[in-house]
N, C-alpha and C positions, 0 to 999 in steps of 0.2 A: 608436412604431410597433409593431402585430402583425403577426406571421404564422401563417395557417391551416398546422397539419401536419395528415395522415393517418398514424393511427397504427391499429398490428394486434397484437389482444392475443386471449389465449383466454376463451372463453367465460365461463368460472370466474373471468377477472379481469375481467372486464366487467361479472359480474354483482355481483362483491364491491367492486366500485370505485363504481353504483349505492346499492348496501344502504348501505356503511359511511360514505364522502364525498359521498351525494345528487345528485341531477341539477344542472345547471348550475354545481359547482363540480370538476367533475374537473379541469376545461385550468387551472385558479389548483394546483389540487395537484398533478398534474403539474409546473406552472412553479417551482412551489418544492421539488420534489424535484428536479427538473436545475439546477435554479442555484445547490443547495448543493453539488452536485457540480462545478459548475463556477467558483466563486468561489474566485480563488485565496486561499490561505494561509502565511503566512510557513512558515520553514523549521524556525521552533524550533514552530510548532503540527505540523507533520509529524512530527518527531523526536517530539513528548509524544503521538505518536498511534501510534508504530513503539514507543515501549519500552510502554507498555500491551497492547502484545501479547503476552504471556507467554510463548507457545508458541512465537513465532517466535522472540524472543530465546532463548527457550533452545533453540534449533536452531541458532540462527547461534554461540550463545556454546560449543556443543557441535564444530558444525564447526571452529571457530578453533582449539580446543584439542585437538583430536582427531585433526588433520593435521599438527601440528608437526613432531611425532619423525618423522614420516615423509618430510617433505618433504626434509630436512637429514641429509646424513652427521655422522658426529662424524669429521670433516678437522681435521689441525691443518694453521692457515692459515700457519704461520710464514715459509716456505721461498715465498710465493706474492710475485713482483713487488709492490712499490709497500705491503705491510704494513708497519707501521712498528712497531721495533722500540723495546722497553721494557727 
């Protein structure tokens, strides 16, 4: 089964979606650019697509290490209920 959308795009991609994917095949590329967006993927293709992100990884690997010392007093826990002692 199809269904008709209306879609609104600017001029500039109307005209470049003409030139480069030709008449009567925009709505086939269109459908295959949303249904690879939309097909899900397990969670190890996720993962192998978050650490190929260089930049984010080392933002996230910079916050983790970067908040440490600051999060945490240096407390000694010894005197605190329910530590067990050694």
């Amino acid at each position: 089964m199809t269904r008709k959308l209306t879609i609104t795009v600017s001029d500039e991609v109307y005209e470049g979606l003409h030139r480069r994917i030709g008449r009567r095949r925009i709505s086939r590329f269109i459908e295959d650019l949303a249904r690879a967006q939309l097909t899900p993927r397990s969670l190890a293709e996720e993962y192998a697509e978050a650490a190929r992100d260089e930049e984010a990884e080392r933002a996230a690997h910079e916050w983790i290490e970067d908040g440490v010392d600051d999060c945490l007093p240096d407390e000694n826990f010894l005197d605190w209920p329910g530590h067990p002692s050694r």
